[in-house]
N, C-alpha and C positions, 0 to 999 in steps of 0.2 A: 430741289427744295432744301433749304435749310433745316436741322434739326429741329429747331425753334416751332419754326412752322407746322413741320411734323409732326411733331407732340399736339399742337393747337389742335389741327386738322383729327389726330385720334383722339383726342378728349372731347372738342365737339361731338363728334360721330357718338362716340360710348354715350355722353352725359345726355345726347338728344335722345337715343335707344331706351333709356333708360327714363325720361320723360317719360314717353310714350308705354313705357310698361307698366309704370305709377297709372299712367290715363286708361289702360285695359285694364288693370287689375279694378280702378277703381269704379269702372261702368260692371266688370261682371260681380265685384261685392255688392254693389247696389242691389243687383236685379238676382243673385243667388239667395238672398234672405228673405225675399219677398215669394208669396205663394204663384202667382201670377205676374208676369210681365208688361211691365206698363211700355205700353206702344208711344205713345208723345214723350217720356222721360227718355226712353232709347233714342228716341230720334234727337230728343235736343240732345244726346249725350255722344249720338253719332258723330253731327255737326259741329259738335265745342272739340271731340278729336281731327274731324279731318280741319277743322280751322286749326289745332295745335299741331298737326302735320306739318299746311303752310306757313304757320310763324318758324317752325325749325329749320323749313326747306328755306327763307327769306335773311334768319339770321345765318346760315351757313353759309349762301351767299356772300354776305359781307353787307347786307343792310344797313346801315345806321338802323332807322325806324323800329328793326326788325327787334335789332339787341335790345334797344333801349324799352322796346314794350314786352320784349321777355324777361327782362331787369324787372318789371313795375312787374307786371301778373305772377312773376314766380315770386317775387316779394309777398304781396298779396296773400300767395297762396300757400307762405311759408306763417302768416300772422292768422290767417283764416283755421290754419290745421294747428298754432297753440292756442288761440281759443277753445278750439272742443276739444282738446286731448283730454278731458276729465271726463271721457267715455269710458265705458268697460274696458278691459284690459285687450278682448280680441280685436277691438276697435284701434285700439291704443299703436299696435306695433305696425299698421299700415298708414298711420298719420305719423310714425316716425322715420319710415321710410321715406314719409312726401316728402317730410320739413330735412332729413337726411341730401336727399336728390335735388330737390328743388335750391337748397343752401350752397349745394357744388356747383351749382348750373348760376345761380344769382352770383358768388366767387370766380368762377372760369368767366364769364360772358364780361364783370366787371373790372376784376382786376387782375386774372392771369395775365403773364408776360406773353404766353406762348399763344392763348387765344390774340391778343391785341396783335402780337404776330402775322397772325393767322388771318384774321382781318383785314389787315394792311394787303397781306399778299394775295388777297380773293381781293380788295379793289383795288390794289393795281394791275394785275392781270384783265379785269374788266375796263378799268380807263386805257390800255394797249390795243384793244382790237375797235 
């Protein structure tokens, strides 16, 4: 593998971990404030993570579809988190992790060199066999 690539392939990897920790942290801040556990909000909150599982597992691939609908949702979810940031302050610094993470991930996915890279060499590895 080229270095190129290699950086790609570790920044994906970190910046999707990283995804997914913003997405647990932010099911168990939900459900840690609240006296009782809402059973239907777990579940849809279950399902919105393993669905952002497979958009990881899809654009690591090398999907087109993949990237470009984690381009749009992390967009989304970078304009959705400075709307309410005029929360309380404890509110505050977990919406600036989102808009933090989600900003490197909407940068790497769109315009890094080493993810388009990276890209390239997960599908042409896939158009070879």
């Amino acid at each position: 593998m080229e270095e190129l690539i290699a950086i790609g392939r570790k920044r994906t990897i970190l910046i999707s971990i990283s995804i997914l920790l913003v997405s647990i942290h932010t099911i168990y801040f939900y459900h840690a404030v609240r006296p009782e556990i809402e059973i239907s909000k777990l579940t849809q909150q279950g399902v919105r993570f393993l669905l952002t599982i497979g958009l990881i597992i899809f654009t690591y691939k090398g999907k087109k579809w993949a990237k470009i609908a984690s381009i749009v949702l992390y967009s989304l979810a970078i304009l959705g988190a400075l709307i309410v940031v005029t929360r309380p302050f404890a509110d505050k610094i977990s919406l600036i992790v989102m808009i933090i993470v989600y900003s490197m991930a909407v940068y790497h996915l769109g315009f890094s060199k080493s993810y388009k890279s990276f890209f390239e060499y997960q599908n042409r590895d896939q158009t070879e066999f």
